[in-house]
N, C-alpha and C positions, 0 to 999 in steps of 0.2 A: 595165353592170348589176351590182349589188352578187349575191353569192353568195346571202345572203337572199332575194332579189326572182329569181333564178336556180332556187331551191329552191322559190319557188310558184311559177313559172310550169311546172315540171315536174308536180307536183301536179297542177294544173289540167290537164294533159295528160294523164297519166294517166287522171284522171275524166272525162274526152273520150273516149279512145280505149277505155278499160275498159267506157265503156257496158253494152255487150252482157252483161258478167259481172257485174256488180256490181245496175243494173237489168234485169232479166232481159225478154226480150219486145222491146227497144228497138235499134235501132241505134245505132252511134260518133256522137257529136254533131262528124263532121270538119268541119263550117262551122265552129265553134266554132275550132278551129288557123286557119282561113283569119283568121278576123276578128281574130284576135289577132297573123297576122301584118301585117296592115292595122295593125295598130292600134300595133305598133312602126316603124313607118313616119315616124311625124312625130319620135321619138323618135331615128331614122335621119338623116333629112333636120337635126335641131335641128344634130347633132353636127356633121355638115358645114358647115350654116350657119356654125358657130363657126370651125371651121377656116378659113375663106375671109374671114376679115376683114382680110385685105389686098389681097384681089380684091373689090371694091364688086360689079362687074356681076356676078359669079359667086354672091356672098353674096345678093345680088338673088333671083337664081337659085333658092338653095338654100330661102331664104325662102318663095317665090311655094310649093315643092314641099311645104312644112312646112305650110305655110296648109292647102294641095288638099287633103292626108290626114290634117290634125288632127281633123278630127270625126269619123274612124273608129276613132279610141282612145275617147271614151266613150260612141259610140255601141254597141260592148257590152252596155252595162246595156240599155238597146232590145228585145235578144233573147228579156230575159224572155216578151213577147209569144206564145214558142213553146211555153210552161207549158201542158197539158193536165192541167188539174186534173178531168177528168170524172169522173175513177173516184180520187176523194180526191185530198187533197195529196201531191205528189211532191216528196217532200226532196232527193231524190237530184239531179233536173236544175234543182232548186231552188239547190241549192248549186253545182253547177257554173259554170249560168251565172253566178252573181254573184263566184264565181271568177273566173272571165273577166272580166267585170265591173271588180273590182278590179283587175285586173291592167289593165285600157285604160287606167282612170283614171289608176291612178299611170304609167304610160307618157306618158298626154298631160300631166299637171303636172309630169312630169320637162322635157319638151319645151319645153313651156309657158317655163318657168325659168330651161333655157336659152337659148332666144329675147330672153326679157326684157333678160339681159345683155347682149347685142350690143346691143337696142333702147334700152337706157341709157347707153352707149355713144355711138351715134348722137343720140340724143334727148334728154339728161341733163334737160330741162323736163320732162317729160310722167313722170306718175308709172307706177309699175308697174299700180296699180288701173286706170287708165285702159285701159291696153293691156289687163289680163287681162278687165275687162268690155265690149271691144269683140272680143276670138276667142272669147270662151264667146256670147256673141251670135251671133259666124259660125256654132262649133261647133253651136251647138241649129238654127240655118239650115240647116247641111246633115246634121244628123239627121235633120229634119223631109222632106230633097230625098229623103233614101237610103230611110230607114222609109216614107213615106207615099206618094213617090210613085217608089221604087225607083231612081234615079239611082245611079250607082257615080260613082268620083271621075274615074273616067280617059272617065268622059262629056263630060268638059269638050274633046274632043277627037271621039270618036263620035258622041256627038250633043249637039254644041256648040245648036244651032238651037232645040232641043227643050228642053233644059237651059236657054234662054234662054229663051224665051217664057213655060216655066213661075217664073221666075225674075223678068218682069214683069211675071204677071200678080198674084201675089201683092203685088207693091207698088201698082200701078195702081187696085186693089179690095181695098182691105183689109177693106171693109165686109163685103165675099162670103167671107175666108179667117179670118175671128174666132175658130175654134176654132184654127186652126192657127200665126195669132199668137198668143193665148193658150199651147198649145204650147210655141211658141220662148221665148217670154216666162219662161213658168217652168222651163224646162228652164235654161236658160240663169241663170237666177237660184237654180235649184238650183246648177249647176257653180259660181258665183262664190260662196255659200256651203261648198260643200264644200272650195273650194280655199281659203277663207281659214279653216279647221280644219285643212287637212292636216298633220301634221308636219311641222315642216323637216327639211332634212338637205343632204349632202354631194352635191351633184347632180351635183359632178365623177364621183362615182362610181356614178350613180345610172345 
């Protein structure tokens, strides 16, 4: 991580754990540190991926782990949901979250990036769009698993069964889950706009 992206993600800590002084009345927003460490996870796993490209099955590996926890980098902005605006607007946890926010984002497009290389690499036909509009599709899929119907990543394992069935039924009837494709749809066609505005830069050091 660059010293810049170093220096917000402190920030953001900060105004997580400062809560209580800054918003007065309120507790630490410590989910807030939890998701964010979720959310450098695929960011984790990218970098390894890279390293292991002289091990195919291991790279396999690293990949399969990149996919599991990519949609918990922007899933983040999600949070907002926790906004109690009853007694006016709260700028305070207004900014916070979208702090966090920003910061999953550029975690999972760092990720994202370095994925892509390996996958061009392997794939040198298949363009990058391709690939980025086929994980911002997963990623808004298991926003929709985590936000709506609470699923964590490492479900895929506890409850593998449960995680599946909800998993066919939304394919099986799509007629019944319309608001929740709709959902994926545009989440997911937000992430693949936002990501083709994001600035480049040096991802090695990213």
């Amino acid at each position: 991580m660059s010293k810049k992206f170093l220096a917000f993600l402190a920030f953001t800590v900060v105004l997580s754990i400062g809560r209580p002084w800054f918003n007065p009345g309120h507790p630490a927003y410590l989910f807030i540190l939890w998701n964010l460490f979720l959310a450098y996870l695929p960011l984790f796993f990218a970098k390894v991926t890279m390293r292991l490209s002289e091990k195919p099955i291991l790279q396999v590996l690293g990949l399969f782990f990149w996919l599991l926890f990519f949609p918990n980098a922007p899933y983040i902005l999600t949070d907002l949901t926790h906004l109690d605006h009853s007694h006016g607007f709260d700028w305070y946890d207004t900014l916070l979250i979208l702090a966090a926010g920003i910061a999953g984002i550029k975690m999972a497009f760092d990720s994202l990036d370095l994925i892509l290389i390996e996958l061009k690499k392997l794939f040198p036909r298949i363009s990058s769009f391709i690939w980025t509009t086929g994980f911002m599709l997963l990623a808004a899929y298991g926003i929709y698993l985590g936000r709506f119907l609470r699923f964590n990543s490492w479900d895929i394992l506890s409850q593998h069964l449960q995680l599946f069935r909800a998993c066919i039924d939304l394919f099986l009837h799509p007629a019944m889950y319309r608001s929740e494709w709709t959902m994926i749809l545009i989440f997911s066609g937000f992430l693949i706009s936002l990501k083709a505005i994001w600035p480049k830069e040096n991802i090695q050091e990213a």
